[in-house]
N, C-alpha and C positions, 0 to 999 in steps of 0.2 A: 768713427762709425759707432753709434749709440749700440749699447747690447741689448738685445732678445731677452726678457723673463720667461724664462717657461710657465705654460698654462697649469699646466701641473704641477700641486704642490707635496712632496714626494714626506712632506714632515706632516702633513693631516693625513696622511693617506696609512702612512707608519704606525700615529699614533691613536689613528682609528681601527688599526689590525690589531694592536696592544689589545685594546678596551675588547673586541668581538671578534678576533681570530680564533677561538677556545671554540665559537658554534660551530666555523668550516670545517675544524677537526672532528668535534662530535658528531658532526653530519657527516663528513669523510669516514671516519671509523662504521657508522652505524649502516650505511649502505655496504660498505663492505663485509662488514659480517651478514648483511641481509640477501646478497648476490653473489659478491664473487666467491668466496668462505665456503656458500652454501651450495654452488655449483659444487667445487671443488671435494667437498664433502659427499656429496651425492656420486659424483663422478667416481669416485675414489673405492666407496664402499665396497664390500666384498662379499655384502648379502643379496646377491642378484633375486633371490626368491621375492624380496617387493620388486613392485616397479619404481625407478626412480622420476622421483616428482619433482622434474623439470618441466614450465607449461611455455605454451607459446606465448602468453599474457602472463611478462617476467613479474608485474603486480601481484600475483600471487604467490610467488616465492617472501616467506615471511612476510606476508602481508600486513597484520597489526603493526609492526617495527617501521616498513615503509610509509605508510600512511600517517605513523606518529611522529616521524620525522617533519614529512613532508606538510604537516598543521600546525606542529608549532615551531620548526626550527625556522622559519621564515619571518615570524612573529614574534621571536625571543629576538633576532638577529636585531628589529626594527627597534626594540622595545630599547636596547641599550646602544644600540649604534645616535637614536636621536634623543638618548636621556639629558643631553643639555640644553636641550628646550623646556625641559620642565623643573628642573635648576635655578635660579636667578643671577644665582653668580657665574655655575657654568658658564649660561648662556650670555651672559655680561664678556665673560672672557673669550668666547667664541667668535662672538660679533663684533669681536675689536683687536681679529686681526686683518692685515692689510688683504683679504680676499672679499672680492662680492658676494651677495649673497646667492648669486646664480653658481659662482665657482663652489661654493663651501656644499650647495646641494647636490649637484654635480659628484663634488670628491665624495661624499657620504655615500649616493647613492649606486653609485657605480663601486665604491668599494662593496655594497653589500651584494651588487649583482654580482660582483667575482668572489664572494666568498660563500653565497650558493649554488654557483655555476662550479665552480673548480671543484667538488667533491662528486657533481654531477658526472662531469667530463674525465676524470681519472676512472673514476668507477667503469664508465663504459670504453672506456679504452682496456680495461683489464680485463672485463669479458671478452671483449674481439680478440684479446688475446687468447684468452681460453678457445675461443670459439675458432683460431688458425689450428692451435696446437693442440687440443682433446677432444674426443666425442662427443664436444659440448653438440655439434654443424646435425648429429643424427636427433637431434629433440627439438631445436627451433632454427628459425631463419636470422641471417643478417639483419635484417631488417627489423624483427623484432626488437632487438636490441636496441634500434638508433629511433623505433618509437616512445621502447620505455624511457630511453632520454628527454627526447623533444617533449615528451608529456610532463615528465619529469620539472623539468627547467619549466615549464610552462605556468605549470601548478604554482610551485613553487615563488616564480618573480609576482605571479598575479599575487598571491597573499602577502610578500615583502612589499609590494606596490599598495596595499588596500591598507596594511599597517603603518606603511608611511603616511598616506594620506591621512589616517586617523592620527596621527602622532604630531600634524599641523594643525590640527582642529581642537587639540583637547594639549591642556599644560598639567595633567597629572599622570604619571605612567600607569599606576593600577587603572587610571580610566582609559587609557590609550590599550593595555591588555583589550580588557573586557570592550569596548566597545568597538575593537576590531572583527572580533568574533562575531558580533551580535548586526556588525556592519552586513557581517557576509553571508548569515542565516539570516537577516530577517525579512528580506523578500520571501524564503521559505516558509517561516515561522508566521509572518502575517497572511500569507497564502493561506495555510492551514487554520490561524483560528479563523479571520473572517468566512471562512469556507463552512465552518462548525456552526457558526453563529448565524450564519443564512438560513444554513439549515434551520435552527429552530426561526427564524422568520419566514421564512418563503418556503410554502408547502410545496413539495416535490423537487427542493433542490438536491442534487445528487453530489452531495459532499465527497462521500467516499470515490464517487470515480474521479474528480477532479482530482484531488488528492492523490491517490494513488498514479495516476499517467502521469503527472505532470512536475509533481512537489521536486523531484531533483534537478528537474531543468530551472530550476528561480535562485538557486543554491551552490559557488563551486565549491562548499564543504565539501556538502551532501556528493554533488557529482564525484568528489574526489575519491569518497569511500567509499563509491560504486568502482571503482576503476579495477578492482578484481576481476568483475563479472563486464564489464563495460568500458571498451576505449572513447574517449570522446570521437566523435566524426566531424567533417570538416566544418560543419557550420559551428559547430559547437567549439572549435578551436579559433573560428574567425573570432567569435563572440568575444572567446578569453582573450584574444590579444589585444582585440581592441578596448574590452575594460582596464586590460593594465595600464593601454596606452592613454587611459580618459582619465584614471587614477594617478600616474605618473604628471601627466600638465598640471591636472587640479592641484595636486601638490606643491609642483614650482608656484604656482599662480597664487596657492595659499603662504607658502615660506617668504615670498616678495611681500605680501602685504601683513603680515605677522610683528606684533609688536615684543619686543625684547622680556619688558615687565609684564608680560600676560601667562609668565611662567607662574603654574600652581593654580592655575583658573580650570576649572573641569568642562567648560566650553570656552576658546577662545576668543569666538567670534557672535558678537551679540547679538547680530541676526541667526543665529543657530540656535541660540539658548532655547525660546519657544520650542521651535522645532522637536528638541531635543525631552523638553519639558512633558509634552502633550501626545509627543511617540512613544516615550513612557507609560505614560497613562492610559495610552490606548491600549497597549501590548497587554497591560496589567490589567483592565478591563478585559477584555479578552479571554484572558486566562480564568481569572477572577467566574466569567460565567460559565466557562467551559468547564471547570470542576463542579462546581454548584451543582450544574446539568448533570454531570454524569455522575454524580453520587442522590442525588434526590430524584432527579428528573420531572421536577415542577417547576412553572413558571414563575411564582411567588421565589423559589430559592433560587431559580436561573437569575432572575431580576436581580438580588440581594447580593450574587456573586459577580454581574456586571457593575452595581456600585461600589463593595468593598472592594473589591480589585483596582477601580479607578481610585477610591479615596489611595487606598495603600500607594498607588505608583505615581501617584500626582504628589506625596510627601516624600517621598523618595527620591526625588524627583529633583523638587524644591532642595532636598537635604543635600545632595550632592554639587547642586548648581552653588547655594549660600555656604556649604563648608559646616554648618551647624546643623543643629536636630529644630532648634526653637524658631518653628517655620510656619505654625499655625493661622499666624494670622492673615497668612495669605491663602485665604480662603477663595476670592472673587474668580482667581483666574479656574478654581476648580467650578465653582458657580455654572458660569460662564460654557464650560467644557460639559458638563451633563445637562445644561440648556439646548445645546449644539448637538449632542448623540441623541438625545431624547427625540428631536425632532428629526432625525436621518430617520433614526428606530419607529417613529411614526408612520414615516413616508415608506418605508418599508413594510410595516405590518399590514397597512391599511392599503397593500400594490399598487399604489402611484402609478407606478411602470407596468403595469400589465404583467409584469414576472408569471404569474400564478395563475392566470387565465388563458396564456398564451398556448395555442393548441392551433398548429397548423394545418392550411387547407389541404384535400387532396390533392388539387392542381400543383400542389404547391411540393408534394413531394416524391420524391426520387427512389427511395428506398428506403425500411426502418424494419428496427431490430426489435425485439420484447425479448425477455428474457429476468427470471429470479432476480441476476444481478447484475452491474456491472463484467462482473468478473469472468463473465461467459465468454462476451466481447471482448477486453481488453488481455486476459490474464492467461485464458485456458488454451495454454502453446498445443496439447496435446488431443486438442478434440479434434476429429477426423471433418467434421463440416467446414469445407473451405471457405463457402458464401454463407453467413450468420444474417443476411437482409431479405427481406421481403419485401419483391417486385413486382407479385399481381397485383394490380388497382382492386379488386372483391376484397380481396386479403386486407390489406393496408386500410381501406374503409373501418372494416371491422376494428382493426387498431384504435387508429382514431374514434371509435364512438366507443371503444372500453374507455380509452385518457378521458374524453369527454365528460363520460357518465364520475370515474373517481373524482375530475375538477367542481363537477358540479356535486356532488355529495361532500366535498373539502372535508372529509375524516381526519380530524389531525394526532387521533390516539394512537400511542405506538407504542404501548409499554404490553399490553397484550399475549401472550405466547403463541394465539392463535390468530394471528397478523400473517401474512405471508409480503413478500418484497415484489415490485414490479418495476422493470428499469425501462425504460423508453428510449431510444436512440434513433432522430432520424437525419439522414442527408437529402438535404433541398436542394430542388433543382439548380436553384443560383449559386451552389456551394456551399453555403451553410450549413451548420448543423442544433441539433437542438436536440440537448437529454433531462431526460426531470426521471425522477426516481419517489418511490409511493411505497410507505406501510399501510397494508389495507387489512380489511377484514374479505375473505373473497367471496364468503358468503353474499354478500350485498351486492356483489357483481356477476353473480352467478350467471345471468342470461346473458352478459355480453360475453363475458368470458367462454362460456361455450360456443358462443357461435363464432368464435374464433380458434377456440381448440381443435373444433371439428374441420376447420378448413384442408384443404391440401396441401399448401405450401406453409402454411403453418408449421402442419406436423413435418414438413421436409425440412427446415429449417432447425426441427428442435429434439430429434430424435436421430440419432446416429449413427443408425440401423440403414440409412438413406444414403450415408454417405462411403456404404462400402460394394464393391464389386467384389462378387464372389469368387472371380479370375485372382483376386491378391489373397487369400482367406487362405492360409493353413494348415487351420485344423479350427474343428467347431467346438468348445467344450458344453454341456449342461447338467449342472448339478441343481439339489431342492433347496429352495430358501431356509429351510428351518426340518430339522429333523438330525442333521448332521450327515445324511448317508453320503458316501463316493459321487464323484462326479463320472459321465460317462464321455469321452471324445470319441467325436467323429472325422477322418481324413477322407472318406470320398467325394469327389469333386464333383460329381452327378448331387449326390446326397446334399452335399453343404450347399450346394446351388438350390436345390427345393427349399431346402431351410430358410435359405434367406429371402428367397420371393415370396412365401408364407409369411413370414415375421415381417413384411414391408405390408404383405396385404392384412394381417392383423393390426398391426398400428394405425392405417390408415381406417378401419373401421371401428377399432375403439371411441368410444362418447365419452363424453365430460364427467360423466357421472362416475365410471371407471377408472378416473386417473388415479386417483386417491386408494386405489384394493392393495393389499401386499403381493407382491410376485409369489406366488407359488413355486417355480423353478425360474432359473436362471441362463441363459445361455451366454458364454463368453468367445469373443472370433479372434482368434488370432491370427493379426493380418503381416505381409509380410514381413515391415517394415519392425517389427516386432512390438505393433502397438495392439493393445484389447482393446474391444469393445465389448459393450454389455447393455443386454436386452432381458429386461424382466418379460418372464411367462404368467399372465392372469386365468385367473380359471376362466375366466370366458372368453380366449383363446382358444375356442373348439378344435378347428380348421385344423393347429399346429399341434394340441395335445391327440387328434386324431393320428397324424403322421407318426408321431412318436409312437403310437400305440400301435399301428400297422407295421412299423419298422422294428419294433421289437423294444423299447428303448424306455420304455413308460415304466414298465415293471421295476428296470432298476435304480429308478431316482424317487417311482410315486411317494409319496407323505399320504397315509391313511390314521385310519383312527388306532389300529395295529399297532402305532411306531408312537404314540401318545402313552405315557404312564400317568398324567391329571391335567384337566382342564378346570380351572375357574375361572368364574366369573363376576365381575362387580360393576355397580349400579354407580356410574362417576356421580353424577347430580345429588346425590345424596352426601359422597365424602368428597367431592372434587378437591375441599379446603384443607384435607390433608394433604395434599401434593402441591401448593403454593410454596414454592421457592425452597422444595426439597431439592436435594444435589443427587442424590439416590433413588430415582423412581419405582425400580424394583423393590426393595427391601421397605418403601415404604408399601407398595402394595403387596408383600407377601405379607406384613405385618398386620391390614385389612384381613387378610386370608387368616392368620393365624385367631385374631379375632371373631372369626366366622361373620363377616360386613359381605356375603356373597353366596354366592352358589356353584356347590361343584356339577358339572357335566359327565356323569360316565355314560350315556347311553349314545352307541357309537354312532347311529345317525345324527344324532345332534349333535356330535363333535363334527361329524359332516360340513353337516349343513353352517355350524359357524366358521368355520374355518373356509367355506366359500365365501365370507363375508368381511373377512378382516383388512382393515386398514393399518400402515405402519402408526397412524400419530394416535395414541394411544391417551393421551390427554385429555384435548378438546373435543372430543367423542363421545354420546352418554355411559358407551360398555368398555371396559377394559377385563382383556381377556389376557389371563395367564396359562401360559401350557409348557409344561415338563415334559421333555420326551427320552424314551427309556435309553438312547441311543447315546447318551452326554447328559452331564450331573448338573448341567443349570438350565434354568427359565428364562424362556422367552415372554415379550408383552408385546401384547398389541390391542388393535381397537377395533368398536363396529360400532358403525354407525348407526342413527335411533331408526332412519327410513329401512334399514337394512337388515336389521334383527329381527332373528326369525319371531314369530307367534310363541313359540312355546318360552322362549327365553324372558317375553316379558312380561309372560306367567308367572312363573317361576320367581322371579325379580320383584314380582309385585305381589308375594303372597308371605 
């Protein structure tokens, strides 16, 4: 009866442990001092006066350490486990023992799965130990434990999987590092700059919110160094396994058809080389205009930074592919490559696709957001408005014919100080969505913009005041914008209730012309969940400075001309160009002042009467107003506007 070979070859497997058993240990050691060590230590301690910082997202325990583990020990493991592919002789002596080539992938790969898995699986068996035998069970769950594993292992194989795959592809190991890395950021990396570079082509694209929601779902680096703050969720795990499992065949698929002498080639596969050449080039292009941009921000130097960047990574490119520098002469295929962008960059500037006109119907939509930014919508966990869309059809018209009016005036200037941001978000009835984002000037849109300011559900939407019951309110605080004096709190629940049906019916009657005054006083609610909110008092908030006045309450917060030791005043249109891309706004206008470039105010109606007029943005305003108050040793700045200043000031001003 013929004998059985075992599948298993126990002499590759031995002397594949030789060459990269040293990673499982330094990976075994380093989890250990990152968790169980650290528990133990923590458990141990005998200064109960901290809390000990055990979380239920074991990831945060030494997080740098774990995280540095788990990016490159999976990547070093690969990098020497298949360094005889980029060997010649190695690889000559590899492939010429009596195993196939599915066997010899096989033994490699499974040994590297058991030499990232076993430091995984000891590790979390020593905590379940901890976690029978000590206090570990009063800080976290079982189960946390057996997530940080699974996540663990998970991370982990995916990057030994995406390294191997790249270690088929490329026969130099420095290129097999580096372009493992760059395998697995650059869905993120190319997200981000073409996201940049729309930007400067397509008016209203909203770079930054894409960016920001999205950039660490393209990336399981990225995702990975979220994993402090973030467990992946189940979709997110389907995803990873089935990339490993896509990475894993391509691999075998690649190792079958891999030529022995293709060791030392920086692409092994000559339908890749292009590929390889021109993703280069673009990346480097990309980059190339993306700095340009943000250090000049003209389109003459954006331009000059889209082509040096492509010349530079198109020779780079070349240089790695041919092994030498002297690559010059192959000039055509870069030719060829900014013939090809140049005309994308065409089709784009000139909206081919309608990108930049596109302005949906009302029929057409469901609900939309406005808002400064982005970040209203996606970012701000702790704003008390739970619905941030606008559902009345009156309302959402008005929306739409402000976008209208900005598409149709396409101001594409953004470098401005007095630009303000408007972000657009809406959800279509069919499920779509559509966001475009705008630097404008709001001047120029003043009449749409108000007659959406003034709406109802507008201001319900955008003001925070709307979104509290006075049933949750704890206490009411109101202190003065400027003066420095004590704040005064109010606890009666009769009281706080008037307060805030006043402050609903002030906000609702405020006009567009208003928005822009400085708060006079301030009110703060402390609701129960222990969140504030905060509602600026304007002086022409009659109604509620009446209450406060009837209540007793006026007296101890008012700002009068009293609580001032100097006002002055300066004429911006005249110096405005000393405050161009000063860092120090004050001290450059107290250095006006010291100049005498102004006029002081002591006559206390007129300090009145301007100080019913001031605006925070003290800039782009013709008056910039300084006021020292006796009450604290520094200055305040603020502004007033030219429709808004009194008669005598610009007397005065002008004499």
């Amino acid at each position: 009866m013929p004998s059985k070979t075992s599948w298993i070859n126990k002499e590759v497997i031995i002397q594949s442990l030789r060459n990269v058993g040293w990673v499982g240990i330094v990976y075994f050691i380093g989890l250990l001092f990152s968790l169980p060590v650290d528990i133990i230590g923590k458990l141990s301690s005998e200064d109960h006066s901290i809390p000990i910082a055990i979380y239920d997202n074991l990831f945060k325990m030494q997080y740098p350490i774990q995280i540095g583990l788990m990016l490159v020990a999976p990547v070093i493991l690969s990098l020497f486990l298949f360094r005889y592919l980029h060997v010649k002789q190695a690889a000559d002596f590899i492939h010429s023992l009596p195993l196939t080539r599915k066997k010899l992938f096989v033994h490699f790969t499974v040994t590297g799965f058991g030499i990232l898995i076993v430091p995984i699986v000891l590790n979390t068996g020593i905590m379940l130990s901890l976690y029978s035998f000590t206090d570990l069970q009063q800080f976290i769950d079982v189960q946390d434990i057996f997530v940080w594993c699974g996540i663990t292992i998970l991370m982990t194989t995916l990057l030994f999987t995406a390294a191997t795959f790249v270690a088929m592809v490329t026969g130099l190991t420095a290129v097999h590092g580096a372009l493992t890395y760059i395998l697995l950021l650059l869905p993120a990396g190319m997200f981000l700059l073409v996201c940049f570079s729309l930007k400067n082509l397509l008016f209203g694209f909203p770079e930054d919110y894409f960016f920001n929601i999205q950039i660490e779902e393209y990336s399981p680096i990225i995702k990975a160094v979220y994993l402090e703050n973030e467990i992946p969720d189940g979709m997110n795990i389907i995803l990873f396994i089935a990339v490993t499992i896509v990475f894993y065949v391509l691999s075998y698929l690649l190792y079958k058809t891999r030529k022995v002498e293709s060791a030392s080639q920086a692409i092994v596969y000559p339908v890749l080389r292009p590929i390889f050449k021109y993703g280069v080039t673009f990346c480097f292009m990309l980059v190339g205009g993306m700095y340009f941009n943000g250090v000049y921000q003209e389109l003459g130097w954006t331009l000059f930074g889209y082509f040096i960047g492509a010349l530079i990574g198109y020779y780079i490119a070349e240089m790695v592919l041919q092994k030498h520098w002297r690559v010059f002469r192959h000039w055509k295929g870069f030719a060829g490559f900014t013939l090809v962008i140049s005309l994308i960059g065409m089709l784009i500037q000139f909206d081919l696709f309608q990108y930049e006109r596109k302005i949906p119907e009302l029929a057409e939509v469901e609900k939309v957001h406005i808002s400064p930014s982005y970040y209203t919508l996606t970012g701000n966990t702790e704003n008390p408005i739970k619905d941030l869309f606008i559902k009345d059809p009156d309302t959402i018209q008005k929306v739409l014919d402000l976008h209208k009016e900005i598409v149709h005036k396409q101001d594409r200037t953004f470098t401005d100080r007095d630009r303000e941001q408007v972000f657009f978000y809406y959800k279509m009835r069919d499920g779509s969505k559509l966001a475009r984002n705008y630097l404008i000037d709001m001047e120029e849109f003043e009449s749409h913009y108000a007659s959406l300011y003034e709406m109802k559900e507008f201001k319900e939407t955008t003001n925070q005041i709307f979104a509290v019951d006075s049933g949750s309110v704890d206490k009411l605080s109101i202190y003065a914008d400027m003066g420095g004096k004590q704040q005064i709190s109010i606890t009666d629940p009769t009281q706080i209730n008037e307060a805030i049906n006043l402050l609903k019916e002030e906000t609702y009657n405020e006009s567009y012309e208003d928005r822009d005054k400085a708060s006079r006083y301030h009110v703060e609610l402390l609701l129960s969940e222990n969140q504030w909110v905060h509602v600026g008092i304007k002086n022409n908030y009659e109604t509620f400075l009446s209450w406060l006045q009837d209540n007793g309450y006026l007296k101890d917060i008012e700002i009068t001309s009293a609580d001032i030791d100097w006002m002055y005043v300066i004429d911006l249109v005249k110096y405005r160009d000393r405050f161009y891309n000063v860092i120090d706004e004050q001290q450059a206008a107290l250095e006006l002042k010291k100049e005498g470039k102004g006029v002081e105010i002591s006559d206390a109606t007129h300090m009145e009467e301007i100080m019913n007029e001031l605006v925070y943005n003290s800039i782009s305003n013709n008056y910039m107003v300084i006021i020292k108050y006796k009450s604290h040793g520094y200055v305040e700045i603020r502004g007033v506007e030219a429709d808004d200043a009194p008669p005598f000031l610009r007397d005065k001003l002008n004499n």
